[in-house]
N, C-alpha and C positions, 0 to 999 in steps of 0.2 A: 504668148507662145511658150510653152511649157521647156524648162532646160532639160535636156537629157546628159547623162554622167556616165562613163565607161570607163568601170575599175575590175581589170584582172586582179583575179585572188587566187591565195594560195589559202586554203579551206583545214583550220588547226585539228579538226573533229576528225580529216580523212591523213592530215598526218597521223595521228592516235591511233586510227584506224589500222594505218598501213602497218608501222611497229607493232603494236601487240599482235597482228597476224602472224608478223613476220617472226617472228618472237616463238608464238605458240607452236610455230609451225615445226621448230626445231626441239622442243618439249616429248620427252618420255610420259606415260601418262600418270605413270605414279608421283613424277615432278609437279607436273599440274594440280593433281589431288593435294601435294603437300603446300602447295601457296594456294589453295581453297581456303587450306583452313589461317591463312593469316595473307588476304588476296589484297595490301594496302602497299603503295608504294610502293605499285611494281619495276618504276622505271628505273630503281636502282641495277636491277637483274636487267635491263636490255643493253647492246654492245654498245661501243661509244660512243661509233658513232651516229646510230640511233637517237640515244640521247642528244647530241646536238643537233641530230632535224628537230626531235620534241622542241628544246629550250628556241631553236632559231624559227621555227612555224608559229611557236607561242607570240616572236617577237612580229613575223609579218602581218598575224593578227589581230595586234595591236594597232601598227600603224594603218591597218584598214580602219579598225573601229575609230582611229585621228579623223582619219577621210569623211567618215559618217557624222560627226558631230559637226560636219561645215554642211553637211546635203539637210531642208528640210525633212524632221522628224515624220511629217508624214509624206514621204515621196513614196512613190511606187517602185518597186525593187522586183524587177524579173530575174529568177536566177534558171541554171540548168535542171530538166526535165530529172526525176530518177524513174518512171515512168509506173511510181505507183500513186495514179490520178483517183483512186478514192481519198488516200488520204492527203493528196495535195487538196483535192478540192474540198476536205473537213477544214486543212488550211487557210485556204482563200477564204472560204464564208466565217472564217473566227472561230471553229469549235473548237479548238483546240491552242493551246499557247504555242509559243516560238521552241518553249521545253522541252513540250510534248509531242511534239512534230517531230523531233531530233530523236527523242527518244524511241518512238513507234519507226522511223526510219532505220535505227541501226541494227533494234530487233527486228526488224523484215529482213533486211543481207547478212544479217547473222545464221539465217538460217542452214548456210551451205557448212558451218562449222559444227563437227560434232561433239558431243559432250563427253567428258567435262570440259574442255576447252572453252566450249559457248559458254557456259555458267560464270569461267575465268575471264572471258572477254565483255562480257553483261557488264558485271558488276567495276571492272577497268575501265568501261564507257560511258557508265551512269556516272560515276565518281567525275570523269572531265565535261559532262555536261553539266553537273551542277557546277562546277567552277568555272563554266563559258556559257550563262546564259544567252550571253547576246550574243549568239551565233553568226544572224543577220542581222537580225535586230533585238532588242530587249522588250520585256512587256513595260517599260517605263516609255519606250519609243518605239510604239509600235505603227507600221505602218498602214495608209489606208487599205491596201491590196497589194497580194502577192500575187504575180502569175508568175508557171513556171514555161521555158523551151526548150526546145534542143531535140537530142535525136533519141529512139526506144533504144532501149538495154538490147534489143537483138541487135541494130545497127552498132552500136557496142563490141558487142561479141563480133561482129563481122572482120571489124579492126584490129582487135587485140590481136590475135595472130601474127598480124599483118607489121605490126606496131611492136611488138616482143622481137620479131625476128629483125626486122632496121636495128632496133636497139642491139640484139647482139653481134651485130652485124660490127656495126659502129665503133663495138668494145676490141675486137677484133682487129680491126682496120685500125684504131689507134694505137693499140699492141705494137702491131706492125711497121707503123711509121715511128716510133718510140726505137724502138731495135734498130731500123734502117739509119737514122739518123747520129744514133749514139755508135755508128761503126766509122763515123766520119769524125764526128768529137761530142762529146759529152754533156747529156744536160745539166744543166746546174740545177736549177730547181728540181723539187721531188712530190708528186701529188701525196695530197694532205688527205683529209677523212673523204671517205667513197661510203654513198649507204641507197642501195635500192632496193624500192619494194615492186612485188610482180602485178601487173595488170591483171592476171590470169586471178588471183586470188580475189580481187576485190572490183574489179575492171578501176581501179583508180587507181593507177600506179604514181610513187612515189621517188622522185631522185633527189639526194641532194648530195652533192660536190664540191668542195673547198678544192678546187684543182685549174682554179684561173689562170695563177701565175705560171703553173707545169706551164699548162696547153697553149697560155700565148706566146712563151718560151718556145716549145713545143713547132707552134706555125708560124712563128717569124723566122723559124730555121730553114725549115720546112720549105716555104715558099722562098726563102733567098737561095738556096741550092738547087733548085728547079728551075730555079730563072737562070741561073747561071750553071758552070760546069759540071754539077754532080746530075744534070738529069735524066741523061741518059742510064746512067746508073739508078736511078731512084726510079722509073717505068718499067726496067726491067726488073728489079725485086720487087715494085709495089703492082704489076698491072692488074694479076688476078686477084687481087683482096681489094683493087680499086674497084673489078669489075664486077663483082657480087655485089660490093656494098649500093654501087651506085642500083643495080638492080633493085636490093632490098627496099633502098627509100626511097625511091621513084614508085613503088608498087605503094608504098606510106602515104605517100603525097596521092597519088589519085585515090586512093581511100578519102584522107583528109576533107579534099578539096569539098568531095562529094556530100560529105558531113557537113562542111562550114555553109555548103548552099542550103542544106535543110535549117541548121541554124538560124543564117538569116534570113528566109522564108516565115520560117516561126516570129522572127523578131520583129518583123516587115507587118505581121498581121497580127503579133499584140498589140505595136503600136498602133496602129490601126484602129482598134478596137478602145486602144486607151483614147486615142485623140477625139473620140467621142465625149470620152467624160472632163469638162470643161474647165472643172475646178481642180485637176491636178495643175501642178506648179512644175513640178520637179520628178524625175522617173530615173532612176538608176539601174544599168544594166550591167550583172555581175557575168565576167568570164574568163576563161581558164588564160594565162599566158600567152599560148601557143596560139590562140583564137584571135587575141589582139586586133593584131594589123590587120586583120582580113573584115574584121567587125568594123574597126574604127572607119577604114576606108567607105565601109558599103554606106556607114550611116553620113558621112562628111559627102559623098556624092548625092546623096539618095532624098535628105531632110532636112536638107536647108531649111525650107518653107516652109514646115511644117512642125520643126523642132531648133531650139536652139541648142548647138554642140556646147556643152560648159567648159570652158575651160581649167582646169583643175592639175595643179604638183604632179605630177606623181615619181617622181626622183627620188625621194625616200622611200617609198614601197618598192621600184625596183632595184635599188642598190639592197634591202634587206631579202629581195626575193632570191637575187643572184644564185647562191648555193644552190638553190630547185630548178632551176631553168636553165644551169651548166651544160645539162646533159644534151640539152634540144640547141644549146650554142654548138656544141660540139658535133652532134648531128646535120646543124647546118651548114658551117662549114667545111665538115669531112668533105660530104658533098661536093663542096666546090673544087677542094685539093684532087676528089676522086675524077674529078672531070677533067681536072686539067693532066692529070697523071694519063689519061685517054686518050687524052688533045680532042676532046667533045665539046658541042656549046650546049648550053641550057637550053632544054626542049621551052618552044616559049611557053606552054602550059605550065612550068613550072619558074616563069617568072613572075605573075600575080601574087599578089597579098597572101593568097592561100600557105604557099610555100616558104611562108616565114612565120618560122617556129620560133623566132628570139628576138623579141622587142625591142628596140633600141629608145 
């Protein structure tokens, strides 16, 4: 019975990604021309806190590549679609290295960016794939077969809208609970580095957060003032910024949901497919965070019989992911504080697996 492995990652290439977009985006062009001509260690010029999603992405893809030296070398590794299926499938059949693939991938989404900028982003992305060949895997460990799943760049694009406006939504609504709360007394703690990149630019948006300690601060107030005397005061300044947000990510979440059933629809019938081939051992399914719960659940009811679940750590990869996935804690639980600020119960469609955005 072949083990299957479920490791959400945080993808070092699409942090790289998101910075130097985010980077270029704010570039004069005659700035850009002048680091053409000496385009090496660029990350000195990005903010700072850019710089530490680069150095703390560097670190979670490390402890993935930990993860991969205990999975057989040759297990089967399904990753997310980018839905350019000639050259996944140059992929799959071997014509191509693991190198080469990354590299013909970044030149295809590069293409929305115009030049000089592209030439400055090329040459900034070739430079961190030679220093991460093993992206997914290395050609020292390469596996027997890649397939890829998940959902086409328009259902993509469907979301991001959808998914941009929760998130400002979110940024708003904790504004607001920030303010209301320090009119009663004072937070002690003070968020730390804030760094996001836009979905719109790349459809992979990037957060990452040092703002734990604020925001537990933050809702242990929060929720003890609610519970007791200040609540009527806190519905009456918070109702309408509860009641948009809740709007916002509830329209998120039937988006979501709807993606996660294509997901595992897709995942339902690689396995499928792979369970044919007799002499795999071991099949590793890579995905996003926020996909987690809703994946781990389908595949622990669904494949029993058919697959062994591996059991596998993963406590040091999300203690380093933490900063990236801040932002979907914070989103999940706004959520709740916005419902109860309503006196609403959880629509039960968004009690399921789908609706959890922050792994525990």
């Amino acid at each position: 019975m072949p083990k299957l492995f479920l490791i959400p990652i945080i993808d070092v290439l699409e942090v790289h990604d998101a910075v130097i977009r985010d980077w270029l985006s704010g570039l004069e062009e005659t700035a850009i021309k002048e680091h053409l001509e000496y385009p090496f260690r660029l990350e000195r010029f990005f903010p700072e806190s850019a710089r530490l999603a680069l150095v703390n992405g560097n670190k979670v893809h490390d402890e993935i590549l930990t993860l991969f030296n205990s999975i057989d070398p040759h297990a089967v590794f399904l990753n997310i679609s980018s839905d350019l299926y000639e050259l996944e499938n140059r992929y799959n059949k071997r014509l191509i290295s693991p190198q080469e693939f990354w590299q013909e991938y970044y030149e295809n989404i590069s293409k929305d960016i115009s030049e000089p900028a592209r030439t400055l982003y090329k040459i900034y992305l070739n430079e961190i794939i030679d220093k991460n060949t093993r992206l997914i895997e290395s050609k020292e460990r390469l596996p027997l077969n890649l397939l890829f799943y998940g959902i086409s760049m328009r259902s993509k694009d469907q979301l991001i809208p959808v998914y941009e406006k929760a998130s400002e939504m979110v940024e708003d609504f904790t504004l607001h609970m920030v303010r209301a709360v320090n009119e009663i007394m004072n937070l002690r703690e003070k968020p730390k580095h804030l760094w996001h990149s836009s979905l719109n630019a790349t459809r992979v948006g990037i957060s990452y957060e040092e703002t734990e300690k604020f925001y537990d601060e933050l809702l242990s107030r929060l929720k003890r003032l609610l519970k007791y005397k200040a609540r009527e005061y806190f519905v009456k300044i918070l109702w309408e910024q509860a009641r948009k947000y809740v709007a916002s990510h509830e329209e998120f979440l039937d988006h979501k949901i709807i993606e996660d059933e294509t997901k595992i629809s897709n995942i339902s019938e690689g396995l499928t497919i792979l369970e044919l081939q007799s002499e795999l051992s071991e099949i590793v399914i890579l995905c996003q965070p926020a996909d987690y719960t809703s994946i781990l659940d389908f595949l622990k009811n669904n494949m029993d019989t058919r697959f062994s679940i591996a059991q596998m750590s993963l406590i040091g990869l999300f203690e380093k992911m933490r900063p990236f996935i801040q932002k979907n804690r914070i989103m999940q639980n706004n959520y709740d504080i916005a419902l109860n600020i309503l006196g609403r119960e959880k629509p039960k469609r968004f009690i399921g697996h789908s609706a959890v955005l922050f792994p525990k």
